[in-house]
Structure formats: structure tokens, C-alpha cells
C-alpha positions as CSV (number, residue, x, y, z in Angstrom):
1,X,-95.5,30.1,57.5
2,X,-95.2,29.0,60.8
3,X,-92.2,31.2,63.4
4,X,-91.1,30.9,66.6
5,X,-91.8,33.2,69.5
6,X,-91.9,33.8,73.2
7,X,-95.0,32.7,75.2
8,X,-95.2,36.5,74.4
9,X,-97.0,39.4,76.6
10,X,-96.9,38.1,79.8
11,X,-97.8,34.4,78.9
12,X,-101.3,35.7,79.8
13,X,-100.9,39.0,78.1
14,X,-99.4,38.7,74.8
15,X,-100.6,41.7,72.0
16,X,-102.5,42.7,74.8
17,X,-100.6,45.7,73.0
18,X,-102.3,46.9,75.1
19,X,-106.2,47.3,75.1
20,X,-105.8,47.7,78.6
21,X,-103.9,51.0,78.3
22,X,-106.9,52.1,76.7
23,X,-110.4,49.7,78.9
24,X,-108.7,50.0,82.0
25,X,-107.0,53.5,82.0
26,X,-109.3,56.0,79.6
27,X,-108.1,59.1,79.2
28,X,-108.7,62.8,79.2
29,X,-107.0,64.7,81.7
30,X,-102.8,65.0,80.1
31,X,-100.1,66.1,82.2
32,X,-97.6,67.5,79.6
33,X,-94.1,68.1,79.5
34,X,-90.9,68.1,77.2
35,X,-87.8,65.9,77.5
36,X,-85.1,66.5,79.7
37,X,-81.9,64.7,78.6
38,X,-78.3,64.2,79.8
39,X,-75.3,62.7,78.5
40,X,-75.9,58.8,78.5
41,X,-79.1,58.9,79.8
42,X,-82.2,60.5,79.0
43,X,-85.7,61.8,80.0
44,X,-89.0,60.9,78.6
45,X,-91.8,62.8,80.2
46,X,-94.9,61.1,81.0
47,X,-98.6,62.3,80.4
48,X,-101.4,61.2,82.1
49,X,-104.3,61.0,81.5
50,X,-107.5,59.9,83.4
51,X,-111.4,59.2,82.1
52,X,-113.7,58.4,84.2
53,X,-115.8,55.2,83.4
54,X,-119.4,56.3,83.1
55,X,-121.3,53.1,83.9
56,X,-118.0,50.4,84.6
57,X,-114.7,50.2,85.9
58,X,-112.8,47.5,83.2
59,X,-111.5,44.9,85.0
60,X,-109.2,41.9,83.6
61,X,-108.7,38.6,83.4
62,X,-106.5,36.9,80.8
63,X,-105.5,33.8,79.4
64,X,-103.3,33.4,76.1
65,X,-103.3,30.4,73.9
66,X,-100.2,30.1,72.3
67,X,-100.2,28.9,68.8
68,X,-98.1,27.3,66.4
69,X,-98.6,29.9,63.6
70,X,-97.0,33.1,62.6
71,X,-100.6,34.4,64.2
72,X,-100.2,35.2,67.8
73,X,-103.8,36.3,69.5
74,X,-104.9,37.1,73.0
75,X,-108.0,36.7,74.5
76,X,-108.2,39.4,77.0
77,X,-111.4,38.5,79.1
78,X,-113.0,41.6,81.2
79,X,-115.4,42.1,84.1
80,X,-116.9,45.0,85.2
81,X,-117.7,46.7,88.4
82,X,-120.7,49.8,88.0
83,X,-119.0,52.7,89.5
84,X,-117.4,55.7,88.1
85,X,-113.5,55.8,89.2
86,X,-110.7,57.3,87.6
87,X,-108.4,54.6,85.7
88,X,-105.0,56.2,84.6
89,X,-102.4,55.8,82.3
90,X,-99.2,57.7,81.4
91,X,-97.7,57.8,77.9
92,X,-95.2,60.1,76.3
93,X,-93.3,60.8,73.0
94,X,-90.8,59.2,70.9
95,X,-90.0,59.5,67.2
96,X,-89.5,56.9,64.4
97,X,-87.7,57.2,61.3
98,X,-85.2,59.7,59.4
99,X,-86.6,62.5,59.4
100,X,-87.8,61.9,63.2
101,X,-91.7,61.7,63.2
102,X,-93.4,62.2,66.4
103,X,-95.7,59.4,68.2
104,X,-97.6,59.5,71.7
105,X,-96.7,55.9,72.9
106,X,-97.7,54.2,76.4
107,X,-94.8,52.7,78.1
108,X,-95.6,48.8,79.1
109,X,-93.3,46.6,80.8
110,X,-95.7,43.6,79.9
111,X,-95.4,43.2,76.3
112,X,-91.9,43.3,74.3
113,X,-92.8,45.5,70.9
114,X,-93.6,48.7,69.6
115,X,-97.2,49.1,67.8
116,X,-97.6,52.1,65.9
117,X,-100.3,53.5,63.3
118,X,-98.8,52.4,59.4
119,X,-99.3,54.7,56.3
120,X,-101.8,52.2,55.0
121,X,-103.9,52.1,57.6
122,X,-107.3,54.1,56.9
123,X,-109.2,52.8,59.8
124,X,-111.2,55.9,61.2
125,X,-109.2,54.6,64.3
126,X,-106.1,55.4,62.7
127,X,-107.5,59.1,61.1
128,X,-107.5,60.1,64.8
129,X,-104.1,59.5,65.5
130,X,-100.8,60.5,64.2
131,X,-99.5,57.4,61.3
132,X,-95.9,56.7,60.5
133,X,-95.2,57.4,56.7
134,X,-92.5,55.0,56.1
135,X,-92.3,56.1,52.7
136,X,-91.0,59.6,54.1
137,X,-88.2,58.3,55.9
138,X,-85.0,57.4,54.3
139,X,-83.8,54.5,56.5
140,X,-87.0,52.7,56.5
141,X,-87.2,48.8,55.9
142,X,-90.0,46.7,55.1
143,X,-89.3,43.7,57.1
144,X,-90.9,39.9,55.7
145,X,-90.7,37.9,59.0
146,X,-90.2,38.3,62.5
147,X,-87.4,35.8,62.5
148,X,-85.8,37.5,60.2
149,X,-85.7,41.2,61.4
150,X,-83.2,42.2,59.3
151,X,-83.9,40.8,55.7
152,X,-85.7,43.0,53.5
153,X,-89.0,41.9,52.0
154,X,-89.2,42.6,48.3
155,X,-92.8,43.6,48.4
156,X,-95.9,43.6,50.5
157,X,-96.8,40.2,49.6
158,X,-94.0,38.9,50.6
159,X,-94.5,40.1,54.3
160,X,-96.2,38.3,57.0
161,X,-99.4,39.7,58.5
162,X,-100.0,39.9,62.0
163,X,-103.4,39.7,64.0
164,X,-103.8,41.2,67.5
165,X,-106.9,40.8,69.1
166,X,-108.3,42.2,72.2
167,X,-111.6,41.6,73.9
168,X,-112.9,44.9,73.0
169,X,-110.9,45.2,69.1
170,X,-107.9,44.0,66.8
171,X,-105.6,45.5,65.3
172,X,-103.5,43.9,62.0
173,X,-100.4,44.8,61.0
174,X,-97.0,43.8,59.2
175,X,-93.0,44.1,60.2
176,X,-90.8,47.3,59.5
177,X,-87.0,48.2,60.2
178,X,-86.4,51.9,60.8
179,X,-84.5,54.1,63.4
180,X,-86.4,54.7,66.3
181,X,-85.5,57.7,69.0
182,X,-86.5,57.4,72.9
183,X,-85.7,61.1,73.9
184,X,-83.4,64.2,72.3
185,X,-80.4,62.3,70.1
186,X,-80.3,58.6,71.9
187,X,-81.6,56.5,68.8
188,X,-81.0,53.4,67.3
189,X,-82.5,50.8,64.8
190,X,-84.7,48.6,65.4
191,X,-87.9,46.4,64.4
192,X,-91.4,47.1,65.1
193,X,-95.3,46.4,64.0
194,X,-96.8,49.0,61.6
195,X,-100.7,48.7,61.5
196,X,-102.6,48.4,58.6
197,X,-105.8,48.3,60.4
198,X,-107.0,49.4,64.0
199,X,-110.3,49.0,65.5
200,X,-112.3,51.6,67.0
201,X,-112.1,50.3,69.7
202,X,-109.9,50.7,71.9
203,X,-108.0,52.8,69.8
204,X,-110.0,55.8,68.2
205,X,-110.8,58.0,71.3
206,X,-107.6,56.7,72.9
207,X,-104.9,59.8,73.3
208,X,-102.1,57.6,72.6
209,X,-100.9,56.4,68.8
210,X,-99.2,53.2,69.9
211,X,-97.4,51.2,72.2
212,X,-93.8,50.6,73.4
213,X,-93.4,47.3,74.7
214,X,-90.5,47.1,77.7
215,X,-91.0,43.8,78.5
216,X,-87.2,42.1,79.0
217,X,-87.8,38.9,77.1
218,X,-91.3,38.8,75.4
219,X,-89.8,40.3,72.2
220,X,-90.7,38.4,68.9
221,X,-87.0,39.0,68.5
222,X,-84.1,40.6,70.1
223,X,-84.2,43.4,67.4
224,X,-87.7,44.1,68.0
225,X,-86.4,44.8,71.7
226,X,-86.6,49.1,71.2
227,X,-84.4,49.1,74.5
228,X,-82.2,46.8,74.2
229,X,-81.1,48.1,70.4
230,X,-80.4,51.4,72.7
231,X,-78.1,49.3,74.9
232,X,-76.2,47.0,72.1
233,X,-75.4,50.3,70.0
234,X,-74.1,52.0,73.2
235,X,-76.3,54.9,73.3
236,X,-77.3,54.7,76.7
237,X,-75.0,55.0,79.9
238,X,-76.4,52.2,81.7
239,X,-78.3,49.3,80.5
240,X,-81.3,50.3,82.8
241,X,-84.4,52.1,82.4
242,X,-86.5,53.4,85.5
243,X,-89.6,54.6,85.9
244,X,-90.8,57.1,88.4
245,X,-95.1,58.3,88.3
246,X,-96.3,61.3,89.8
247,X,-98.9,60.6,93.2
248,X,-101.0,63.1,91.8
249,X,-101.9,65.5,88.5
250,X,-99.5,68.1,90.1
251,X,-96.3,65.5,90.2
252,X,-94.3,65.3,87.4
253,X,-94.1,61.5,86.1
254,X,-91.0,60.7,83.8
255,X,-89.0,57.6,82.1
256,X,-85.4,57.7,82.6
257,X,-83.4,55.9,80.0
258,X,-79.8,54.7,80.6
259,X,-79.6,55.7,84.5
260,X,-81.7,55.5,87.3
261,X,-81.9,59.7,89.6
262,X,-81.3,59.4,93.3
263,X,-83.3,62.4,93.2
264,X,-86.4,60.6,92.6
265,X,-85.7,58.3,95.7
266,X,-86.6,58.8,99.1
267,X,-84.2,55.6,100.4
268,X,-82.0,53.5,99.1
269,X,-82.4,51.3,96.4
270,X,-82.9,47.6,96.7
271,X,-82.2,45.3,93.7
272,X,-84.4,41.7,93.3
273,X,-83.0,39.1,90.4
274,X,-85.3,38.4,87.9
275,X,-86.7,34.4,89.0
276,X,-88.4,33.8,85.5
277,X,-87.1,35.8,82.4
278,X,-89.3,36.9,80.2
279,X,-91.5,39.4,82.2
280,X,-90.3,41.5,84.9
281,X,-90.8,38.5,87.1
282,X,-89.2,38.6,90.8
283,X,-89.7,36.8,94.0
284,X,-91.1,37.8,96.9
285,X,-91.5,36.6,101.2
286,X,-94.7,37.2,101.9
287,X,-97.5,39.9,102.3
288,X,-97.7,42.1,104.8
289,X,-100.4,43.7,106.6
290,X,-100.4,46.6,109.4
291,X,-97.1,45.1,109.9
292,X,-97.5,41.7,110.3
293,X,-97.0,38.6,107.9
294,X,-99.4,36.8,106.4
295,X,-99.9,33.5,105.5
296,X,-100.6,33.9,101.8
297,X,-97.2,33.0,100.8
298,X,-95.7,29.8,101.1
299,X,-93.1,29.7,103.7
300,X,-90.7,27.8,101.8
301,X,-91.2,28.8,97.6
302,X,-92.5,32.7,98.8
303,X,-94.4,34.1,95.8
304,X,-94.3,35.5,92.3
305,X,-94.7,39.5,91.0
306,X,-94.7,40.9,88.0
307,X,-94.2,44.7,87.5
308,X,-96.1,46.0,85.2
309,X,-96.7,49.5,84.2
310,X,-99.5,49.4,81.8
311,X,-101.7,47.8,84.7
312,X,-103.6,50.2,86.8
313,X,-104.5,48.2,89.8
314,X,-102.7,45.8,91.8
315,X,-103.9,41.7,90.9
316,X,-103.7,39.1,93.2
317,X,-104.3,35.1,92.2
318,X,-107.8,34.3,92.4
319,X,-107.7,31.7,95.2
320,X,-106.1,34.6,97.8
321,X,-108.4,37.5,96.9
322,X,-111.2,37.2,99.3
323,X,-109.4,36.2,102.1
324,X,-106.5,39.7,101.2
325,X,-110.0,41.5,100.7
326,X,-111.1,40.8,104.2
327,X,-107.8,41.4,105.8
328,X,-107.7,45.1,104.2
329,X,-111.7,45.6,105.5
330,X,-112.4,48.0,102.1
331,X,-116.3,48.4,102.1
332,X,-118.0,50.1,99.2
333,X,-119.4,52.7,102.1
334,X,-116.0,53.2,103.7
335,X,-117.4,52.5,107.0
336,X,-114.4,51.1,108.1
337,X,-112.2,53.8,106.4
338,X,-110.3,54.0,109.5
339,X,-109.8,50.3,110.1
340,X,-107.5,50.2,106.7
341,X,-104.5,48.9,107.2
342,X,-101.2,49.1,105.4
343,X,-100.2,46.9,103.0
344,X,-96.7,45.7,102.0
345,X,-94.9,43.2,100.1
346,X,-91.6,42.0,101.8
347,X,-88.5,41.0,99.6
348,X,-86.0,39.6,101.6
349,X,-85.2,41.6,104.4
350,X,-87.3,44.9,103.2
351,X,-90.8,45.8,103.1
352,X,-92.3,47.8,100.8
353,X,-95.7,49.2,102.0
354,X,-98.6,50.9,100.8
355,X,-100.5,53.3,102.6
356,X,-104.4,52.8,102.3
357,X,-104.6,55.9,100.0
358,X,-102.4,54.4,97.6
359,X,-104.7,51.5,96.7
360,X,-108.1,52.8,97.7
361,X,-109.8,55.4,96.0
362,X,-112.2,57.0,98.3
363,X,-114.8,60.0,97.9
364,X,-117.9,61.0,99.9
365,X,-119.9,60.5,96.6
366,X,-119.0,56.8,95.2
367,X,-117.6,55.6,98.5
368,X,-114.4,53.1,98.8
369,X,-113.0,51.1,96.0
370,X,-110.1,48.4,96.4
371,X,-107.7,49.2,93.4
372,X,-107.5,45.3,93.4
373,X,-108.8,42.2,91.1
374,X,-108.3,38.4,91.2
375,X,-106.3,37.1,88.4
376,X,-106.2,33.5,87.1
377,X,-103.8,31.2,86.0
378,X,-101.1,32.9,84.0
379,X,-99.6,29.0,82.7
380,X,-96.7,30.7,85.4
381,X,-98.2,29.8,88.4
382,X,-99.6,32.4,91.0
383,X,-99.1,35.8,90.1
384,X,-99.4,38.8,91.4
385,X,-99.4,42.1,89.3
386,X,-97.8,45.2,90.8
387,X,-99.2,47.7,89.0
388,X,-99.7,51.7,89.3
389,X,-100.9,51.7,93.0
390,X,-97.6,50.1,93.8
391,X,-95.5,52.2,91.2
392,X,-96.7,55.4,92.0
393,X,-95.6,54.4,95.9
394,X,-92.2,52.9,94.7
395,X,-89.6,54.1,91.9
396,X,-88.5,51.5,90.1
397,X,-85.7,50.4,87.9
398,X,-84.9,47.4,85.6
399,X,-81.6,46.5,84.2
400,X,-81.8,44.6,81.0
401,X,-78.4,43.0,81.3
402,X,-78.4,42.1,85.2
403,X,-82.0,41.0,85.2
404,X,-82.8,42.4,87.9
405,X,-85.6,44.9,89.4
406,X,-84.5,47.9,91.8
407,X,-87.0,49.4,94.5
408,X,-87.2,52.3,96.1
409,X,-89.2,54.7,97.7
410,X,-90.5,57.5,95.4
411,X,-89.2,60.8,96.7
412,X,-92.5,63.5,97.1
413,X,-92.6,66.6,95.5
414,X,-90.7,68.1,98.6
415,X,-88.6,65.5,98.6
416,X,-87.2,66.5,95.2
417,X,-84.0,68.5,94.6
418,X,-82.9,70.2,91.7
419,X,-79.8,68.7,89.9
420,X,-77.2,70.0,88.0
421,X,-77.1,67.0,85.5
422,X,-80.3,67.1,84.2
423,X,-82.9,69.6,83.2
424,X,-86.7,68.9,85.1
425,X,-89.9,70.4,83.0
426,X,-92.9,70.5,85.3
427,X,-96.0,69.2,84.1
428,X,-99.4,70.6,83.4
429,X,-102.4,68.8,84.5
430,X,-105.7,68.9,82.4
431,X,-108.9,67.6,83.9
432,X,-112.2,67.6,82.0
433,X,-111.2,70.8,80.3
434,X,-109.3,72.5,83.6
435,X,-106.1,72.9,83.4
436,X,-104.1,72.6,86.8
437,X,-100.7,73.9,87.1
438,X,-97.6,73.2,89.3
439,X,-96.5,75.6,91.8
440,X,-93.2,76.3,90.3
441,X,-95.0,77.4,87.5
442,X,-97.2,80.2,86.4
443,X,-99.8,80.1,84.0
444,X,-98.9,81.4,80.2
């Protein structure tokens, strides 16, 4: 049976669901914390978690075919530089189902739907991770077809099967209906993928269970939209989410649902429009280096970002990289370490600019790496990805009903200040088995 549905997952990155969370940010150091929530809005702590590559450094390159079946697959192509760097990711907890049951999800603003292990799924992958048991929840609904997220399927055969398929794994799965919970009380139903079967990899030594697609239009439906469900059933006071990640494994790193904190913001915020919907897709003037414009933008159309949180390095279109590459002078020796300029991305009349440390990492031991790769054609034209190097610089918000993106600079850890409206966790760190602990907090 053939459906209809978006150009899905970025149009280059559609169940990318996301094997990237897992090739290009490995875990195994957490930060941990618990939920913080207010009235109308609410807290969702982030972990994160870093692995270092042994022998590679996953890199990506993606192209989706999109297909006239109720199939939908991705091809997620990846390249790979030898040297050990820490990739990272950040993922926390919500529940599905009544009674709640507890998941580890990472948070991606690049695909549109929840993936999480099913009951039926005895993969070894899935023996490592927490399942859903829909069978345990009262309000559970097996769901037939994603264009019909609210009809009931009379029995298993009945439902459709989904593939997703990664360069490294797949993962199969059907359709389910159930109440689904992004922090403390704030719930709502909605539709989502239960899998049936998970590869090993990328999902057996991940430390997530599944992920939570936050895309604003790449849904398979707009009940499959977990966020949006929050904002039509009025649970949230603000139909924005916003996103703030720690600089380092002492910084806290949290989701905010329903409200964006000033506390989190070392300026004001400035709000882009959304140019193509779908993706967090905005326009932007030009790119800046040490201060000055370059000319990698047209002067007249400007050029295309997509923010995108389950994306650990920044990507540029493959016919600019070399010539960004030898404008920032990154050698793998560092030899011009002190040559490095800023980099910044103007929009409009503000510049938002990276400092070399937030896109190089550097060590006396491996040298300098760019925290940069050339992507190809997305079928949307030139693209760049602003992923965690520019999100850890920059707190971010998107408002689903607006479409539109809000920038600001990400307040420090001194630059935070307590408020009254909400209540702040800190987070423990945990690196290859050492556990490092904020300031403000002692050790149990």
C-alpha cells in the first residue's frame, strides 16, 4: 500500500533516526540530571555522552531517494578521518504510555518522529535497552497506517511495516498510538514507531533507547509530531521549544519545553523566519571571518542553514569547503593555532561568531581538527548544517507556530542566575569511568 509523506528527515536525512546519534557522537561519558519543570513549561535535562573513536572519526554524507511506497529508506553514506576525537551527543528522558514507562531518547531537530524499542523486538540490540510494553499500558493503540494515525488496526497484519536503514544498520518497525510525556505531568497523545527489530549496530552499545524527532514539518503526519500534540492539547505555555548544551562536561545541558529562560542567554534574542518549512531551514547574509565578509554567499539570494541538533559538526556545501578550510588555516599540527580566526554567520544585521575553540578541537597529542565536513546536494540546494559547535556557542529556540528560529548567546556558567520559576539540577559528568562533579555540588 502505497502513503504519502514528507521528503522526510531533512530531504537528505530521512530515518536517519538517527544512526548518526550513535557513528558520529559514541558515547560513554553521561552527564545526569533530573527534570526541573514549571507551570507551562518544562525541563528536560540533557546527558551527554562522549566515546572516543579508536581508529575513525564518522563523517557524513547523505542523499535520500524518496520513494513511492509505504517504505521510506535512507542511505546515509560515511567517510572517515583516522584520529581519535571526542564526538558527542546529548539525550535525556521521557515516558510513554499509562502507566508512564521510562526511555533515554536523543533529541533531533532533523527528523519528525519518535523511534523507540517495541515489546516484540528480541534483537540482542533491543535486550540492551529499555522496550516499551504496549501491552502494559492502558491507553495504547496499535495504529495500521501512517495516514491514518488515529484508526485502530484490528491485528498485526493488518499494520504496515516500516524499514529504516542506515549505512551502518536498519531498524523495522510498525505504528502505535499511546500517551507520551516530555517532562513531570506535560503529556499528550500522539503517534510514534515501535521497533520490532534493531540492528547491532548502531544501536546495541548505544546509551540511548530511541529517538525523538523535532523536526517542524518532516512528520509522517501531524499526529506523529510528539511536540506539536503538546501544543494542540494546550499543555505547554508557549508553542516553542529551546535548547541550551553545556560548553563542557561541567555545564548543565537542558531542553526547555513551552518557553524559552533569559537565564540561559547572555544577549538578547534574535528571531529568523523559517525560508523552507520542513526542517529548521533559515536564511542567512554571509560568512564571516575575523570580522570580515566573505564571498561565499551570494550577495543577492544569501545562503541556506539548517539547525540541527543531532549533528556534531558544523557542514558546509561541498563546492565551498576547501576554500572556508583555507580561510580558517586549521592544520592537523596546529602550527598555525594562533593564526585561527573567528568564525561567524551573519543574519541580517547580527553576527553570530564562533571562537576557534568552539569548532576546533585541539590537544598536544592528536593535534588540530576542524569540527567541519563538506556536504552534498541535499535536492534543497546548498546547505549548511549548524550543528553542536554552533549550538553549544548559541541558545536557540524554535516556535512551531511562528516558524521561526531565535538566537542567542549562551549564558556561561557564571553568567547563570538562579530563578525563582524554575528548579536547576546540576549535572554529573562521567568520563571513562571518572566521574566529575559541578562545583555547586558535592560528591555523595
Amino acid at each position: 500500500r502505497a502513503e504519502s509523506f514528507f521528503a522526510s528527515q531533512r530531504s537528505w536525512l530521512v530515518s536517519h533516526e538517527r544512526s548518526s546519534a550513535a557513528t558520529m557522537r559514541f558515547g560513554a561519558a553521561l552527564l545526569v540530571a533530573a527534570v526541573a519543570a514549571e507551570e507551562g513549561h518544562f525541563d528536560v535535562p540533557l546527558r551527554m555522552s562522549t566515546r572516543p573513536a579508536l581508529s575513525a572519526v564518522p563523517r557524513k554524507e547523505w542523499s535520500l531517494a524518496q520513494k513511492g511506497t509505504s517504505h521510506r529508506r535512507m542511505q546515509l553514506g560515511l567517510s572517515y578521518r583516522a584520529r581519535m576525537v571526542h564526538a558527542l551527543q546529548y539525550y535525556g528522558e521521557i515516558s510513554v504510555g499509562n502507566p508512564p514507562q521510562k526511555l533515554l531518547v536523543v533529541f533531533d531537530t532533523g527528523s519528525g518522529n519518535l523511534l523507540v524499542p517495541g515489546q516484540d523486538c528480541d534483537s540482542p540490540a533491543c535486550s540492551n535497552h529499555k522496550r516499551f510494553v504496549g501491552n502494559a499500558s492502558k491507553s495504547y493503540m496499535k495504529v495500521g497506517w501512517a495516514d491514518e494515525p488515529r484508526t485502530a488496526a484490528a491485528n498485526d497484519m493488518e499494520r504496515d511495516t516500516r524499514v529504516v536503514e542506515f549505512a551502518m544498520g536498519s531498524a523495522t518497525g510498525m505504528f502505535a498510538r499511546d500517551q507520551v510525556c516530555l517532562g513531570g505531568d506535560i503529556c499528550a497523545p500522539a503517534d510514534f514507531m515501535e521497533l520490532t527489530e534493531e540492528s547491532d549496530n548502531p544501536f546495541k552499545d548505544a546509551d540511548w533507547d530511541g529517538v525523538l524527532g523535532l523536526g517542524l514539518q518532516v512528520s509522517d503526519a501531524p499526529d506523529f509530531n510528539i511536540f506539536k500534540q503538546m501544543v494542540a492539547n494546550k499543555v505547554v505555555r508557549r508553542p516553542v521549544f529551546s535548547v541550551f548544551l553545556g560548553k563542557t562536561m561541567n555545564d548543565d545541558s537542558e531542553l526547555t519545553f513551552g518557553d524559552y529562560k533569559e537565564k540561559r542567554m547572555a544577549g538578547p534574542m534574535h528571531w529568523v523566519s523559517v525560508s523552507a518549512p520542513g526542517y529548521w531551514q533559515v536564511p542567512f547574509d554571509q560568512v564571516i571571518i575575523d570580522g570580515k565578509a566573505t564571498s561565499l554567499c551570494s550577495a543577492k539570494a544569501g545562503c541556506q542553514a539548517v539547525l540541527d541538533t543531532g549533528s556534531s559538526l558544523l557542514m558546509v556545501p561541498n563546492r565551498l569547503l576547501a576554500s572556508l578550510q583555507q580561510q580558517l588555516k586549521v592544520d592537523d599540527n596546529c602550527t598555525h593555532w594562533s593564526q585561527v580566526p573567528p568564525l561567524g554567520f551573519q543574519f541580517g544585521n547580527v553576527t553570530f561568531t564562533l571562537q576557534p575553540d568552539d569548532f576546533v578541537d585541539k590537544s598536544k597529542k592528536d593535534g588540530c581538527w576542524l569540527h567541519m565536513m563538506g556536504i552534498g546536494d541535499t535536492g534543497r540546494g546548498e546547505i549548511f548544517v549548524l550543528g553542536m559547535p554552533f549550538l553549544r556557542a548559541f541558545y536557540t529556540s524554535y516556535d512551531v507556530e511562528n516558524k521561526k528560529v531565535g538566537f542567542a548567546k549562551a549564558a556561561g556558567p557564571g553568567d547563570v542566575a538562579a530563578s525563582p520559576h524554575s528548579s536547576d539540577v546540576p549535572l554529573v559528568a562521567v568520563r571513562n569511568g571518572q566521574k566529575v562533579f559541578p562545583k555547586k555540588m558535592h560528591k555523595k
